[in-house]
Rosetta silent file (secondary structure, phi, psi, omega in degrees, C-alpha in Angstrom):
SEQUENCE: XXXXXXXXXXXXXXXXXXXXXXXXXXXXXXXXXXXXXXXXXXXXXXXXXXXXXXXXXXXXXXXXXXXXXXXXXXXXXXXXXXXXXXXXXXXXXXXXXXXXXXXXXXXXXXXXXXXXXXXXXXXXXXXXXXXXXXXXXXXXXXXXXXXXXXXXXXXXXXXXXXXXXXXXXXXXXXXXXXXXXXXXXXXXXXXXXXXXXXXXXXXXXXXXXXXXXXXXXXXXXXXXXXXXXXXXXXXXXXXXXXXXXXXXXXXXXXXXXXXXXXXXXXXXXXXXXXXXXXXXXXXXXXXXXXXXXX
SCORE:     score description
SCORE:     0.000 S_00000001
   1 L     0.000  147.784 -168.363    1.438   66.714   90.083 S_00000001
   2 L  -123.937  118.909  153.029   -0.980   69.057   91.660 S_00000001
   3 L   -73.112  144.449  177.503   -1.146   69.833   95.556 S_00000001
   4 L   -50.673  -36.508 -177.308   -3.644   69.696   97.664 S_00000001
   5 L  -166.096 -170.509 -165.668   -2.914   72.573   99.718 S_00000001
   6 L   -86.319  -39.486 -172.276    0.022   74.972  100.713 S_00000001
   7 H   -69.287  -31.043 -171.197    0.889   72.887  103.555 S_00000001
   8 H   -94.491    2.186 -172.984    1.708   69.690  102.290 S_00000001
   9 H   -91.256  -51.997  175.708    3.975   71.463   99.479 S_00000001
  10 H   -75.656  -14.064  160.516    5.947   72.903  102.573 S_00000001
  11 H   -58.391  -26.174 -155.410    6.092   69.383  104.697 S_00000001
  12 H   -90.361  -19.252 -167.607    7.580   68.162  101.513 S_00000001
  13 L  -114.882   27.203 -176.052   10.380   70.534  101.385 S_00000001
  14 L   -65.573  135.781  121.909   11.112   70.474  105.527 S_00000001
  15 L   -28.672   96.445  163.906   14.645   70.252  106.065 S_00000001
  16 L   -31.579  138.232 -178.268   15.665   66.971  107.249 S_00000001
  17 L   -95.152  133.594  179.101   16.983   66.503  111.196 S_00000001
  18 L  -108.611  142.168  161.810   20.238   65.965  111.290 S_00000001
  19 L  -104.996  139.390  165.100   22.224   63.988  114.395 S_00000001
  20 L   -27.832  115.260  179.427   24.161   65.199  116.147 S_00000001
  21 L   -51.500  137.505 -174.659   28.061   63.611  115.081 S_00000001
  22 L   -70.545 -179.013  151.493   29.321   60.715  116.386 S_00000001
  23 H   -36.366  -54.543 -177.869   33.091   60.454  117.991 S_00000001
  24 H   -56.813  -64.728 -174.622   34.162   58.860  115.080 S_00000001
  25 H   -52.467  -52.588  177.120   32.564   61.381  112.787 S_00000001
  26 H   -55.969  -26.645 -178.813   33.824   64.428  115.016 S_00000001
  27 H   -75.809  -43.824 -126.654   37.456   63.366  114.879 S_00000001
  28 H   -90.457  -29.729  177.901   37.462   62.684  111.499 S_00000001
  29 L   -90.503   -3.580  161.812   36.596   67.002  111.070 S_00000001
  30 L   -88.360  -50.348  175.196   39.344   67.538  114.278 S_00000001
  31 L   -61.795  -23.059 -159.175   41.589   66.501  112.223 S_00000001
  32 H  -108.980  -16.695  165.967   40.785   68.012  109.253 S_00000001
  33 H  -123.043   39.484  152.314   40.794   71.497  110.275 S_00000001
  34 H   -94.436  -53.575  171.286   43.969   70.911  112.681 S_00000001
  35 H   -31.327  -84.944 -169.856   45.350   70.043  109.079 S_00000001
  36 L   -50.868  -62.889 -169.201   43.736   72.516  107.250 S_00000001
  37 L  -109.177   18.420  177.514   43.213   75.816  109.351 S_00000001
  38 L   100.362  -59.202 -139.391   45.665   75.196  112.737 S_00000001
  39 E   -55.340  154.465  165.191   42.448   74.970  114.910 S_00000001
  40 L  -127.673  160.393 -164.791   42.802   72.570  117.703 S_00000001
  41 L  -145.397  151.210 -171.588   39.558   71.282  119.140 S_00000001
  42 L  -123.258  153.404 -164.556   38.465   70.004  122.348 S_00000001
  43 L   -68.740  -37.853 -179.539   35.828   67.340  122.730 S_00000001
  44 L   -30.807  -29.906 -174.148   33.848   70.558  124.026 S_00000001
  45 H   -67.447  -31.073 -177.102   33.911   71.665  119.984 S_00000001
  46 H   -66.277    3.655  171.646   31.676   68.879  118.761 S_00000001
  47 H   -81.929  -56.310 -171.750   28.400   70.825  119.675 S_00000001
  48 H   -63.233  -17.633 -178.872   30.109   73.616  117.874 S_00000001
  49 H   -91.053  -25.405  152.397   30.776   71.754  114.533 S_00000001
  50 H   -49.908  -59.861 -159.526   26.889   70.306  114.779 S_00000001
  51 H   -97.149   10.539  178.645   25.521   73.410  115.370 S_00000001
  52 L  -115.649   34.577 -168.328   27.343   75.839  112.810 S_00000001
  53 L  -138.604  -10.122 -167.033   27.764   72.664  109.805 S_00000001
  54 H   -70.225  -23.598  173.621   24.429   71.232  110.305 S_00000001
  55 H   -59.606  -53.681  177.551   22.393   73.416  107.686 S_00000001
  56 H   -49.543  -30.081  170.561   25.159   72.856  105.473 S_00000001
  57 H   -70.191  -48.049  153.410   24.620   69.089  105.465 S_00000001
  58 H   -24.483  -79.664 -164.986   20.793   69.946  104.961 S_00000001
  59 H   -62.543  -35.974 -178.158   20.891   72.037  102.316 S_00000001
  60 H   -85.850   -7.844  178.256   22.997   69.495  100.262 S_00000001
  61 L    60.311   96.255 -174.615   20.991   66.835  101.758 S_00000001
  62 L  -134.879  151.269 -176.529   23.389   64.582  103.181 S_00000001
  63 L   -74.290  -94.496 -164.195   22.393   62.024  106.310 S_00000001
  64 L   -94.651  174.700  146.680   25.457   62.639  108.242 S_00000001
  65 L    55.090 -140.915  166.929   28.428   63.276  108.874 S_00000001
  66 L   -90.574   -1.378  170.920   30.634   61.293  107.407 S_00000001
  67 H   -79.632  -35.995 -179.965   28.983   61.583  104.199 S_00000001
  68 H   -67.325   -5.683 -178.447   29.377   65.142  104.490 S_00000001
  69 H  -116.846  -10.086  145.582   33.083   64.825  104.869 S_00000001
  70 H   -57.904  -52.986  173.704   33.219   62.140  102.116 S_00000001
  71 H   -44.925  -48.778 -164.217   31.657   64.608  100.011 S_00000001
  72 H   -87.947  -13.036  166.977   34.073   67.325  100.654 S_00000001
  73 H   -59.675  -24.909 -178.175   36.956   64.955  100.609 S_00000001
  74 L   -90.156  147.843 -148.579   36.294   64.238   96.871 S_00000001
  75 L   -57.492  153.381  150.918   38.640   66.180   94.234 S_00000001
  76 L   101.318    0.082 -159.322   36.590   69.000   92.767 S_00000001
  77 L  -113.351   39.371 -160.542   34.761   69.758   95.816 S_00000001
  78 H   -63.836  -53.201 -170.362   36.994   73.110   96.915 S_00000001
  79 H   -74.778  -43.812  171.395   33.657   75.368   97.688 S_00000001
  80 H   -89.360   11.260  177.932   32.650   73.073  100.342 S_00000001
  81 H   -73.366  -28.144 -173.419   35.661   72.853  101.933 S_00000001
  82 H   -71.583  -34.781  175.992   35.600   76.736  101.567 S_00000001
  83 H   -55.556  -60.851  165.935   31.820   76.408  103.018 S_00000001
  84 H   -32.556  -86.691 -151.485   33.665   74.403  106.397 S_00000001
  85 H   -59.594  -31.247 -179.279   36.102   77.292  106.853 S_00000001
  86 H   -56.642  -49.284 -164.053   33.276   79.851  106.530 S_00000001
  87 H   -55.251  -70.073 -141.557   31.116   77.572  108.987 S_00000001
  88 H   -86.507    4.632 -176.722   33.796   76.717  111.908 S_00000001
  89 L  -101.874  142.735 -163.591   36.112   80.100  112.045 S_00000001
  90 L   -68.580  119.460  174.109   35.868   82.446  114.917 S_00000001
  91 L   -88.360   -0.521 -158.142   34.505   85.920  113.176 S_00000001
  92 L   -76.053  110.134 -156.814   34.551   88.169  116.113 S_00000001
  93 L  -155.123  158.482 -174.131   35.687   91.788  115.508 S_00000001
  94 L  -166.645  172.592  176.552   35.310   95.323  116.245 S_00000001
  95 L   -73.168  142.051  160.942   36.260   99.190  116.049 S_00000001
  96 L    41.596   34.307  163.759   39.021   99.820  118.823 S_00000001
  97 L   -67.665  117.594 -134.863   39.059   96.427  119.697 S_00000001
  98 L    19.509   90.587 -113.113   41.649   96.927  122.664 S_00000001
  99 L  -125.257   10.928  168.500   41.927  100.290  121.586 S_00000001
 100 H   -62.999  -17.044 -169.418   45.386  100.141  124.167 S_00000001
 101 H   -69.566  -36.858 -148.399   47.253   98.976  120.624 S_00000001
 102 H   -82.161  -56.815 -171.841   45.793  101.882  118.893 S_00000001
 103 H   -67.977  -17.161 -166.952   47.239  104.594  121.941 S_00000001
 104 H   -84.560  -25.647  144.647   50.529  102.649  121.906 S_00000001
 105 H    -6.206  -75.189 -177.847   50.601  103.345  117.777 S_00000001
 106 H   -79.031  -24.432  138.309   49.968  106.790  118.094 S_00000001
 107 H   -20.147  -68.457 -167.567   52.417  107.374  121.321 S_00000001
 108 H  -139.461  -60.226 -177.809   55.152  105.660  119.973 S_00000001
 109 H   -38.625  -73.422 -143.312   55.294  103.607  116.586 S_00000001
 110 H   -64.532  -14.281 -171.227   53.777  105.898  114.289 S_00000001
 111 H   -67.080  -37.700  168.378   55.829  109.189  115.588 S_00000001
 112 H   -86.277  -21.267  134.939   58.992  106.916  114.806 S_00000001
 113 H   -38.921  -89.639 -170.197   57.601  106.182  111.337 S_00000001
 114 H   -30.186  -43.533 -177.442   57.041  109.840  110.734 S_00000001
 115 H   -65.951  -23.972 -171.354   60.578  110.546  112.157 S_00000001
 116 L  -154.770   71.007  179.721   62.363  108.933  109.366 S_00000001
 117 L   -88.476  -28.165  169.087   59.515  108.523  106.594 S_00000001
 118 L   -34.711  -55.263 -146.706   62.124  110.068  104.229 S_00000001
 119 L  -113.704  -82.290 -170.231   64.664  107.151  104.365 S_00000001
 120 L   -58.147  -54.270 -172.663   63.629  103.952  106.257 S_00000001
 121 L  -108.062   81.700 -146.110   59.820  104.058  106.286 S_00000001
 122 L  -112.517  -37.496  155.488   59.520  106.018  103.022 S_00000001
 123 L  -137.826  146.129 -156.676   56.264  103.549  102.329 S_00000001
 124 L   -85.999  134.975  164.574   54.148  102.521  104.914 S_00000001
 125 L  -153.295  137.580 -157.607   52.826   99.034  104.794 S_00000001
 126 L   -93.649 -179.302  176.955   50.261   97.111  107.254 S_00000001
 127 L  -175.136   55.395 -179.934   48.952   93.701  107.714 S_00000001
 128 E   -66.125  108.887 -151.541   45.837   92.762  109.808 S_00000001
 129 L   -95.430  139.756  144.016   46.327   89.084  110.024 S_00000001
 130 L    68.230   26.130 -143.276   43.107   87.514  110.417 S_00000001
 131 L   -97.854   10.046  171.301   40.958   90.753  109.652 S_00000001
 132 L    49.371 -161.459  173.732   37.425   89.163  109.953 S_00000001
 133 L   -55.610   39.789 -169.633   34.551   91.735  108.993 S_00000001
 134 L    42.655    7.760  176.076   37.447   94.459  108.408 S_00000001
 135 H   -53.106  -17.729 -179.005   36.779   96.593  111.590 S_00000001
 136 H  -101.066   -8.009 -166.196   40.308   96.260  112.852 S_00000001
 137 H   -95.785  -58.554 -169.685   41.490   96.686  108.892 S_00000001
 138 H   -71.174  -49.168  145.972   39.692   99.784  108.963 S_00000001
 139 H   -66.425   -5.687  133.648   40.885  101.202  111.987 S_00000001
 140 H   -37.311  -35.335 -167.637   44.239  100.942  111.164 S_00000001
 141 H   -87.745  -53.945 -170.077   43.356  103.070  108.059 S_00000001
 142 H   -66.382  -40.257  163.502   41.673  105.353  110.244 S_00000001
 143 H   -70.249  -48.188 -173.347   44.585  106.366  113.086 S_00000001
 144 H   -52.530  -43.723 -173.768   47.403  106.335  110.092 S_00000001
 145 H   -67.845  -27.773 -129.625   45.586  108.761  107.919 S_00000001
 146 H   -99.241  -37.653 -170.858   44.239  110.584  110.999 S_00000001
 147 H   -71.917  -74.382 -173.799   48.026  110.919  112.348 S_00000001
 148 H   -60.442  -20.677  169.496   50.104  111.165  108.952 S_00000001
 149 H    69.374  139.425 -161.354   47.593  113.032  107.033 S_00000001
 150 H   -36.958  -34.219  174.838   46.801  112.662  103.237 S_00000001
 151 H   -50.380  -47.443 -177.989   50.192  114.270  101.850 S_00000001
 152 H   -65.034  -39.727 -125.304   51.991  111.090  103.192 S_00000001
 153 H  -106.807  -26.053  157.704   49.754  108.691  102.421 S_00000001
 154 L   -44.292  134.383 -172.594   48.802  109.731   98.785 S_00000001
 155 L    51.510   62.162  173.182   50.445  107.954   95.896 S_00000001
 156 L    76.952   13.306 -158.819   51.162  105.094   97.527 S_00000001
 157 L   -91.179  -62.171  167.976   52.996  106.279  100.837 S_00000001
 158 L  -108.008  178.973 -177.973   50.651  103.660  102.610 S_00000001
 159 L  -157.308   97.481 -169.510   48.969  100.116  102.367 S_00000001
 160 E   -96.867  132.402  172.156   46.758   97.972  104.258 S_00000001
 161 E  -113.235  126.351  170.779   46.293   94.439  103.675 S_00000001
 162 E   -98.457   77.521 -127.684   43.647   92.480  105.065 S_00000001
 163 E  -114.599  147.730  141.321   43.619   88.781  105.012 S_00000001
 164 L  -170.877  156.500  176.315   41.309   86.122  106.156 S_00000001
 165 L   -68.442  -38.623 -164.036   40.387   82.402  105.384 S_00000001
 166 L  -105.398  105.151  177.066   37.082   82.912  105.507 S_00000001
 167 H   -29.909  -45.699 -166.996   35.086   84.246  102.365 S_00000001
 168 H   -37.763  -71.516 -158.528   31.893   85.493  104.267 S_00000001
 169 H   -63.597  -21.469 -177.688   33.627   87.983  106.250 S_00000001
 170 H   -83.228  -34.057 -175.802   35.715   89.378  103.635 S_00000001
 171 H   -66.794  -28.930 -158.262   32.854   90.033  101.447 S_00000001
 172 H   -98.317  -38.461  141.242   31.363   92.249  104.498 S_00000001
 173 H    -6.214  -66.822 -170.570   35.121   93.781  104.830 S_00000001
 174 H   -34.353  -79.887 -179.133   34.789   94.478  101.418 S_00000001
 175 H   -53.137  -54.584  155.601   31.683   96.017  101.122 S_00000001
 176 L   111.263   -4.051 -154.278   32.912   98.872  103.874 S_00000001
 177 L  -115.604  143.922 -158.293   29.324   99.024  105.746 S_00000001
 178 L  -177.627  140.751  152.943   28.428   98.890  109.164 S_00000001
 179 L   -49.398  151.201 -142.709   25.505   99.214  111.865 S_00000001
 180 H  -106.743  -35.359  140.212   25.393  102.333  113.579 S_00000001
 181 H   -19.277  -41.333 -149.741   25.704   99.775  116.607 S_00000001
 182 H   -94.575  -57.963 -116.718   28.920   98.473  115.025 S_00000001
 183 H  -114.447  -28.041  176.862   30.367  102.028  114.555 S_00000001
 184 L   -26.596  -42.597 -171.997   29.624  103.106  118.507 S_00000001
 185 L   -95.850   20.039 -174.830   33.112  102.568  119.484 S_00000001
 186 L  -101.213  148.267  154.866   34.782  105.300  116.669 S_00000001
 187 L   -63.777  101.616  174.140   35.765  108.176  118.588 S_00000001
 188 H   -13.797  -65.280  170.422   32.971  111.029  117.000 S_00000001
 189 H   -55.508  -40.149 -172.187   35.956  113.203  114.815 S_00000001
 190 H   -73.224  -52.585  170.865   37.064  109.786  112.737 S_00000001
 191 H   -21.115  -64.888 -175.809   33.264  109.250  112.620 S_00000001
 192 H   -99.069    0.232  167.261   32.943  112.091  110.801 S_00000001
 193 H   -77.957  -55.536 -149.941   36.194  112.288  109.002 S_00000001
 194 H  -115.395   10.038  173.663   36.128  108.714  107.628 S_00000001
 195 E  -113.802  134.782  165.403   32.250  107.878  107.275 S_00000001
 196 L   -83.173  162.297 -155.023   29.463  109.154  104.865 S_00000001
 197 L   -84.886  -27.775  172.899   27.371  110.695  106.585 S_00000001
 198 L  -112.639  149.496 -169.286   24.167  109.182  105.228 S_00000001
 199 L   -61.441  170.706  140.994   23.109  105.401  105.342 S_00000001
 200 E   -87.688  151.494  167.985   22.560  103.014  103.358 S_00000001
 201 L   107.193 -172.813 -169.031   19.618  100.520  103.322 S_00000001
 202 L   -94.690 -120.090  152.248   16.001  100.278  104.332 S_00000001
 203 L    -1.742 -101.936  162.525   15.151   98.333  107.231 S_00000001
 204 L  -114.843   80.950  141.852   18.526   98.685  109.003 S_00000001
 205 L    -2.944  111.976  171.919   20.530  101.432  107.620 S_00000001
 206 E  -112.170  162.488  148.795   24.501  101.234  107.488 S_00000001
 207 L   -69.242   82.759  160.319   27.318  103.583  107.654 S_00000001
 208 L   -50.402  167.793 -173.800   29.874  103.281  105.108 S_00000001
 209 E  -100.289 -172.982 -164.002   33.248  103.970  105.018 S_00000001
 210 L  -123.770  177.876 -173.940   34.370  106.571  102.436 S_00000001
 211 L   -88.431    8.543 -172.855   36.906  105.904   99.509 S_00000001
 212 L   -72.763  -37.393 -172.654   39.495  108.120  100.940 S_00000001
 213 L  -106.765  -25.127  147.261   40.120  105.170  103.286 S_00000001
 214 L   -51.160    2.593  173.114   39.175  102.124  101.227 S_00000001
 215 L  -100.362  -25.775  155.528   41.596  102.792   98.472 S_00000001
 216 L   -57.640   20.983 -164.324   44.401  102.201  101.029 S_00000001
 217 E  -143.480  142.248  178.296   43.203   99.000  101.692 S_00000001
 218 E  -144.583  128.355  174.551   43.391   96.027   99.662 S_00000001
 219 E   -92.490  119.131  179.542   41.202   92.830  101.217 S_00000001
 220 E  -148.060  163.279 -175.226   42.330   89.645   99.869 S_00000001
 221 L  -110.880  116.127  142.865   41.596   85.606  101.172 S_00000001
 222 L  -150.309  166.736 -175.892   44.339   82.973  102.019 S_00000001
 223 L   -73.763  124.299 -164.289   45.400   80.725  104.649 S_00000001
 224 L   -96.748  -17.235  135.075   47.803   81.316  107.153 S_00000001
 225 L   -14.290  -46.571 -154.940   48.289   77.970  107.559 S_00000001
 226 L   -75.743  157.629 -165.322   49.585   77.738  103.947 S_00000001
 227 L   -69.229  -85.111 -143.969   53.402   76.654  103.112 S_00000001
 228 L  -127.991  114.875 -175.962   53.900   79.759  100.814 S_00000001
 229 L   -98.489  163.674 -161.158   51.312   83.237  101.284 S_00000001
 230 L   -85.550   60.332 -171.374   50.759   85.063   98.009 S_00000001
 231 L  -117.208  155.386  174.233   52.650   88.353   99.435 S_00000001
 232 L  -118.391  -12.510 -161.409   55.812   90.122   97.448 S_00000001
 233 L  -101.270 -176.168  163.907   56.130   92.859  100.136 S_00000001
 234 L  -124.627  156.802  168.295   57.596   93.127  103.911 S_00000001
 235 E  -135.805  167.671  149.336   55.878   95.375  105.994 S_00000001
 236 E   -43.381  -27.819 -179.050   56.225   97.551  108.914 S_00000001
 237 E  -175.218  136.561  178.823   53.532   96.190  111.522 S_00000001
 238 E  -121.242  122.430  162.627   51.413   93.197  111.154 S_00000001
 239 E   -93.264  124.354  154.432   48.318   92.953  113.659 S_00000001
 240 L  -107.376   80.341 -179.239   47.430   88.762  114.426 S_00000001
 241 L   -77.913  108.844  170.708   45.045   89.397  117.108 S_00000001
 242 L    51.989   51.567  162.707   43.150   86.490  119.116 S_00000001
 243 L  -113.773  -49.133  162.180   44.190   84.304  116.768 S_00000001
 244 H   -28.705  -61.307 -142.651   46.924   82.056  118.525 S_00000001
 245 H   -72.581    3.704 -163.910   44.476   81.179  121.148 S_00000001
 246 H  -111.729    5.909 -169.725   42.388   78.859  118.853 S_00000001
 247 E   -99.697  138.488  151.886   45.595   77.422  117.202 S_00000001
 248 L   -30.477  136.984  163.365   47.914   73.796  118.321 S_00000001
 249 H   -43.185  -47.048  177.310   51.058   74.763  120.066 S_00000001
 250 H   -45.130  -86.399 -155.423   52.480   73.482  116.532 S_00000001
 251 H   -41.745  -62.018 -163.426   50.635   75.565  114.310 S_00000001
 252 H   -42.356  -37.588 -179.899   50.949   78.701  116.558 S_00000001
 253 H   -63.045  -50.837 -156.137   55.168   78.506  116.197 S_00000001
 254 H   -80.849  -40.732  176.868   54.893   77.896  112.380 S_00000001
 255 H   -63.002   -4.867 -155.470   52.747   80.968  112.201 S_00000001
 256 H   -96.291  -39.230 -175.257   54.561   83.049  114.609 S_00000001
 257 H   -64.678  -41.357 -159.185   57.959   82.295  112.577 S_00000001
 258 H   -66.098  -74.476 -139.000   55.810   83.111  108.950 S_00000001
 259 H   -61.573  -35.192 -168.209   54.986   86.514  110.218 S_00000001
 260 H   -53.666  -37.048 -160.741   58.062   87.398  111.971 S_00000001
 261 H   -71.098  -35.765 -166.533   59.572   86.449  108.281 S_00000001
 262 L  -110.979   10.591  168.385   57.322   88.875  106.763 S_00000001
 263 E   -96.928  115.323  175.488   58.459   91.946  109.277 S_00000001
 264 E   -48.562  143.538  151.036   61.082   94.590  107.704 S_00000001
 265 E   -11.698  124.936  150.483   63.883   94.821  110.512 S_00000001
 266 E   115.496  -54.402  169.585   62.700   97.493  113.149 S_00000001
 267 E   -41.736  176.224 -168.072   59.111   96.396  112.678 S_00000001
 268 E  -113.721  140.552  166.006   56.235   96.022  114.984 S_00000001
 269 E   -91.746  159.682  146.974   53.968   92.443  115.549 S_00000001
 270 E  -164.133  156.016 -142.809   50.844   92.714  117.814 S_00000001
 271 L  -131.609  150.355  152.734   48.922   89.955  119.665 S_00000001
 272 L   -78.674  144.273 -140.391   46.019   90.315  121.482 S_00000001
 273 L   -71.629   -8.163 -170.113   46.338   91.675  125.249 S_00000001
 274 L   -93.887  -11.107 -168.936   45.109   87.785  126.287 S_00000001
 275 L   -93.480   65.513 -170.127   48.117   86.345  124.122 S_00000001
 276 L   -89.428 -160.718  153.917   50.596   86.921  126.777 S_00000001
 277 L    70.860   13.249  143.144   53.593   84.481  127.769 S_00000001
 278 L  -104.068  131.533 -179.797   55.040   83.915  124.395 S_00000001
 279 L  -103.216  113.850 -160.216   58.536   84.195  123.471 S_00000001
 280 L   -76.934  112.244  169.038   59.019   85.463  119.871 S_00000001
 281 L   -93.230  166.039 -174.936   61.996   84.459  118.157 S_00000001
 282 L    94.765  -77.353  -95.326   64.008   87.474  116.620 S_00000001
 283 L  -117.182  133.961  152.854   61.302   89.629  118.227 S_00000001
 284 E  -123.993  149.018 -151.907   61.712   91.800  121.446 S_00000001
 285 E   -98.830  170.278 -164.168   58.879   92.352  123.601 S_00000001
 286 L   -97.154  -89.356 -174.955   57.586   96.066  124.177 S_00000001
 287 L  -158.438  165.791  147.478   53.988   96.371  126.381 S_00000001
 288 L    65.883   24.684 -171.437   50.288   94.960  125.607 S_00000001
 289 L    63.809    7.939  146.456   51.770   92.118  123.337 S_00000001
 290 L   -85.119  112.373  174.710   53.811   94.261  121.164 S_00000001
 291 E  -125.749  156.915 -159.836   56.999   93.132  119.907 S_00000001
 292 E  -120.595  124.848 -172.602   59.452   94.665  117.805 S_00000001
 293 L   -56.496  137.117 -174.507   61.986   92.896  115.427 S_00000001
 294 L   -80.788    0.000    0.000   65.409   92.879  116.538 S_00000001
């Protein structure tokens, strides 16, 4: 077939208008990531599942909906349920994101690591819950080495793990790169301790992190949600930050129990400074939504 012009070859390939979900259709995707990922949703959400799922129905060219959630309902269809979790989970992350956890760290946890790194905390081992684009993954990396300094942490004396459901963000985790925007909030010595100093890119130019602090880090994706997570270790301090607030009163307990489950004795949890007013069992609490296992 030959066209006429440029223009009608891109009317023909326009992206189809999608509507907006019905009731029916939005519950049937309340439910399914109350199931799936925890979230609890408010009729307020159904703008938000329209406007961050509608390309996806586009691109596969689906009318609606419910076809799209027929689709993803049928066996074999795992990447677009993995596509969903990308679309509807909160990514929002930063350097020194309440950077009060980070002074209470260096104050008082890590100095009682260090006191008895010999016996009890002999290897160090993290958890950033939830780690989004890895900025809170990373800073973590960046006060432990910055305190204990490379003798501990070489050959294995620490280990950060970085979790999240959602593939996007891990690949950007991953990757170790950041806007110079992004980076604004490192205190100038870690800046120049734990970044190379010249970008990457064209256009807009990132900072990377260097491998001194990425090899201490291992990024990996599952669901917190899930029955059984694919961990062998316990650790010392888990961050779940501004995570609780998007989960059912349900979900939040069965996650609150999984971590506490996955804190050696002694360890520390921390919440985000808005996640006050929970009582932790096992756990007692310290300041700023720190608690420490009993």
């Amino acid at each position: 077939m030959q066209l006429n012009n440029k223009s009608e070859f891109i009317t023909s390939h326009k992206f189809k208008k999608i509507k907006e979900p019905t009731d029916e259709e939005f519950n049937l995707f309340r439910e399914l990531v109350l199931k799936d990922l925890g979230l609890e949703w408010g009729e307020d959400k159904k703008y938000l599942l329209y406007a961050r799922v509608q390309r996806i129905l586009q691109t596969n060219q689906l009318e609606n909906f419910q076809s799209y959630y027929d689709y993803i309902e049928q066996s074999g269809n795992r990447k677009e349920l993995q596509d969903l979790y990308n679309a509807v989970t909160t990514t929002k992350s930063g350097f020194f994101r309440e950077k009060q956890h980070f002074k209470f760290l260096r104050e008082n946890v890590f100095p009682e690591m260090k006191k008895f790194k010999n016996n009890r905390y002999s290897k160090l081992r993290f958890w950033s819950a939830g780690c989004s684009s890895g900025e809170e993954t990373y800073t973590l990396a960046m006060e432990a080495h910055d305190f204990f300094g490379t003798a501990m942490i070489s050959n294995g004396g620490l280990r950060i793990l970085g979790s999240d459901v959602n593939t996007g963000v891990l690949e950007l985790a991953t990757n170790g790169a950041y806007s110079e925007e992004q980076i604004i909030t490192i205190p100038d010595s870690l800046k120049k301790k734990f970044f190379i100093p010249t970008p990457v890119g064209g256009k807009n130019p990132q900072r990377k992190i260097n491998r001194e602090v990425q090899k201490i880090i291992q990024f990996r994706q599952f669901n917190l949600m899930a029955e059984d997570y694919p961990i062998a270790t316990k650790f010392q301090l888990i961050f779940c930050r501004n995570l609780l607030y998007y989960l059912h009163p349900d979900k939040r307990e069965y996650l609150l129990k999984k971590l506490v489950d996955h804190l050696e004795i002694g360890g520390w949890l921390v919440l985000g400074i808005t996640e006050t007013g929970y009582k932790v069992e096992g756990m007692k609490k310290l300041a700023f939504s720190i608690y420490q296992k009993n």
